[in-house]
Every structure is written in structure tokens, then in C-alpha cells.
N, C-alpha and C positions, 0 to 999 in steps of 0.2 A: 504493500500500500504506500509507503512511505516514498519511494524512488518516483512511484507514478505521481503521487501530488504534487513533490518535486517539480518534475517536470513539467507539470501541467503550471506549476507556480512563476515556474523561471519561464517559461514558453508565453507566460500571458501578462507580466512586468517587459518582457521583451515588444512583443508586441504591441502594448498600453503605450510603452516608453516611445516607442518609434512613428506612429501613428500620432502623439499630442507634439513631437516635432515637426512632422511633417502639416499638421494640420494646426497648428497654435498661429502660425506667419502667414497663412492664407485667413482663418478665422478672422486675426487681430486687422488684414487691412482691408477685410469684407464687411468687419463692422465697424469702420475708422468712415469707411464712402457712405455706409446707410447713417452714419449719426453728421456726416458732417455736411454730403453733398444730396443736391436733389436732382435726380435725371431721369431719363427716359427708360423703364420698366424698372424702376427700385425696388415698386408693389413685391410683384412677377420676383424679383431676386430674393427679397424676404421671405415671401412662400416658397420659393424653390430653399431655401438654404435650412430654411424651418421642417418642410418637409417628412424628414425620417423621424421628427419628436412625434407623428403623428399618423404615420403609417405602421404596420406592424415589423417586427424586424424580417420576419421571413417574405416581407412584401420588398423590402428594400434590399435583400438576399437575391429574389428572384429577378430583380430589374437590372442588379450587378452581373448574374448569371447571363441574361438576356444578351447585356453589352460586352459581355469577356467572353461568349461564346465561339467557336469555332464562324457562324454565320453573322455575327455580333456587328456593330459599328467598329469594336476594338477588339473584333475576332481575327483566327490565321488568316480567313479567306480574306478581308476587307484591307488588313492591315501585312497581309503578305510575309507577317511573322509571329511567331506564338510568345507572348507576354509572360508567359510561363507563371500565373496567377492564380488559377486555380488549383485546388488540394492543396497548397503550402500554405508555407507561415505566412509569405508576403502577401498574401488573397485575405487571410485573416488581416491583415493590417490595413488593407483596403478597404474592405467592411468596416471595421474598429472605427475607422479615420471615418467613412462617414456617417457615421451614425454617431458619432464625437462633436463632429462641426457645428450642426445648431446652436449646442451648450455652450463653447466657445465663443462663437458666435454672438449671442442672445446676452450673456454675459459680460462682455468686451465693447459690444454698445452702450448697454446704460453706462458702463463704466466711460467709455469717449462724451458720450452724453450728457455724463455730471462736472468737465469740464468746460468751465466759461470758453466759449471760443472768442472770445475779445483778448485773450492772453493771447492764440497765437496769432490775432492782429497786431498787437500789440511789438508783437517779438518780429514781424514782418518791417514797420515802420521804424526798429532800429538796424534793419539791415537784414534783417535774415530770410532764405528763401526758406519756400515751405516745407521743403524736406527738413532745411536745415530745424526751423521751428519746431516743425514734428518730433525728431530725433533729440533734439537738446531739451525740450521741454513739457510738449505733451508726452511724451513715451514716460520719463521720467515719473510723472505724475499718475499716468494710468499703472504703474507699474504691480501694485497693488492689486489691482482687479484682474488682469493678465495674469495673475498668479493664480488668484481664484480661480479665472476662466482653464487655464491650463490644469487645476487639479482636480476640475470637476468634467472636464473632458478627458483625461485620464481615470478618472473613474470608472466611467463613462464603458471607456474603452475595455477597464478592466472585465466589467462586468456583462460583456454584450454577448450572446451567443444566438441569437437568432440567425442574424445574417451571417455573423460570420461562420456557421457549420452550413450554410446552403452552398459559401464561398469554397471554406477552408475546407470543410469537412470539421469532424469529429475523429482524426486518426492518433492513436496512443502514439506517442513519444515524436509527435510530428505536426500535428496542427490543432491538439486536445489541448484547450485553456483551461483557467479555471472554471469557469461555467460549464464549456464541458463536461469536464471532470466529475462537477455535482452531479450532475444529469447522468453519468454513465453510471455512478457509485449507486445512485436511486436506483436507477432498470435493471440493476445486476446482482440487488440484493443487500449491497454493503453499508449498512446504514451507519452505522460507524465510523465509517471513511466519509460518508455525504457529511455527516454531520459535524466534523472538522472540517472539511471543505468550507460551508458554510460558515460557521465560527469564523474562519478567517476572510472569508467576502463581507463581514456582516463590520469584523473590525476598520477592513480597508475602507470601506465605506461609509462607516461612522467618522473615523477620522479625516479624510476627506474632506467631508460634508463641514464636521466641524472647524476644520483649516481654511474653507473657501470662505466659511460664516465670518467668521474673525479677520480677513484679509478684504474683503467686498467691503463697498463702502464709496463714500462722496472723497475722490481722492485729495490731498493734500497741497497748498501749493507752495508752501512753507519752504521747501528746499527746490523749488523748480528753478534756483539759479538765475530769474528773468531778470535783466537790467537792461 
């Protein structure tokens, strides 16, 4: 029992971890444009990016399946080479990642949200471009929230197994996460093993939650350096 939950442990902090990098710098400047600019199909982007909070996971499994397929948009035949994504680990981190992003996302807004944007007017009219503003002052300030959005999209990720066993699969020592793992120890009898399983999703997740709680918040602008 011990080696498999291992695995399944180290298999799904791998995963969690590689999917809220990959997906935290896309999240943080898809909700930088919905809180700061207004353009043409925002609506449309917000529903699109909200999306998998509200679909079931094996719906947003099947939609990834559909596009990675052999006949797919990002299948061999269309794209004249195989992405080599399904059944492994990196399919599970495809999944992870989006069904991550909303959270992220949704997060990372109110957080850009609750700063004044007259600061980085402000930081414009002594000289600065807006990258530059972005980078030296608002980041600075969101940084706080970014933190929360990153540990509650890790979370996120930790815990998803819908989609990603339509992606990944379910294979012991090869694309079984945690979640898996609960679910196979159920079907197989071992309740023993689910029920430390659990124990330890129930901690990662408490704590989590508790860490994004205490980090969230109307950010600071105390040290934003603006002069």
C-alpha cells in the first residue's frame, strides 16, 4: 500500500506543481485584461475561461479527448504529429491546468480589481511605460493575491480526477494521482488505504484553503515603491 500512495502522492504534487506554473502567467494576464481593459468579446472570454467551474469534469475530459484525438483539431491527422498526451502524466497536467485556470483566474481579478488604477496613471506620468508600471508596481502589490490564486489553483489541480482519468487514465505507477488512488482503494476493497488517502487530501486542502484565506485580501500599497 505504502509505495502505491507514494506514488500516487509524488505523481500528483508533480503534476499540481507543473500545471499552476504553467497556468498561474497565463491566469494572472487573462485577469490583468478583464479587470483593467474593455474590448470586443470580454463577455465571451469570461464565460469561456469560467467555463470548466461549471461543467462537469468528465465533460471537460471529453472535449480534451475530442481535440487530442487522432481526428482532433490537435490530433496526428490535422497536426501531422502525435503530441504524445494522452495516457501520461503530461495529459494529466493538461487536464489539471485547465480545470485550474478559472480559480486562478477569478481570483487574480478581484485581486487586479482592488487596485486603484490611478496609481498606474500615476506611475505613467513620471515616466514609466506600462509594462514598466505593471512590473515595478502593480505586480508588486497584487502579489498577495497571486499567491492565493496560485495555491488555490494548485489545489485545484491537486484534487481533480474527472478529467484528468478521461485524459490520463487511471494507470498505477504512471498516471494514478491522488484522487485516483482514493477511487481505486474504494473499488478494490481497501478501505484503509482510501481512508488515509483521504486524511491526506482533506489536510492538503484545509490548509490550502486556509493559506489562500489569510493571503487574499485588498492589496497593500505601503511598499509599492511609487515616486
Amino acid at each position: 500500500m505504502v509505495p502505491d500512495a507514494l506514488s500516487a502522492l509524488r505523481l500528483t504534487l508533480l503534476v499540481a506543481s507543473v500545471s499552476i506554473l504553467l497556468v498561474l502567467p497565463l491566469g494572472a494576464g487573462l485577469a490583468y485584461a478583464m479587470a483593467r481593459r474593455s474590448f470586443y468579446g470580454r463577455s465571451v472570454l469570461v464565460a469561456l475561461t469560467s467555463l470548466p467551474l461549471v461543467l462537469p469534469p468528465t465533460a471537460v475530459g471529453l472535449l480534451l479527448l475530442r481535440l487530442l484525438g487522432s481526428e482532433g483539431p490537435l490530433g496526428r491527422s490535422t497536426l501531422g504529429v502525435d503530441l504524445g498526451l494522452l495516457l501520461t502524466w503530461k495529459g494529466a497536467v493538461l487536464a489539471s491546468s485547465v480545470m485550474a485556470l478559472p480559480l486562478v483566474v477569478r481570483t487574480a481579478r478581484v485581486t487586479f480589481e482592488a487596485i486603484d488604477p490611478r496609481l498606474e496613471q500615476m506611475a505613467r506620468t513620471l515616466g514609466h511605460s506600462g509594462v514598466s508600471a505593471f512590473f515595478r508596481f502593480t505586480l508588486p502589490m497584487a502579489r498577495r493575491g497571486l499567491l492565493a490564486a496560485a495555491i488555490l489553483g494548485f489545489t485545484r489541480a491537486v484534487g481533480e480526477f474527472g478529467a484528468t482519468v478521461m485524459v490520463a487514465g487511471n494507470i498505477q505507477g504512471r498516471t494514478r494521482t491522488l484522487a485516483g488512488a482514493i477511487f481505486s482503494a474504494q473499488q478494490g476493497g481497501r478501505d484503509r488505504e482510501a481512508t488515509l488517502l483521504l486524511i491526506a487530501a482533506v489536510l492538503v486542502g484545509f490548509v490550502a484553503i486556509f493559506a489562500s484565506e489569510r493571503l487574499a485580501g485588498v492589496p497593500s500599497v505601503r511598499r509599492s515603491g511609487l515616486r
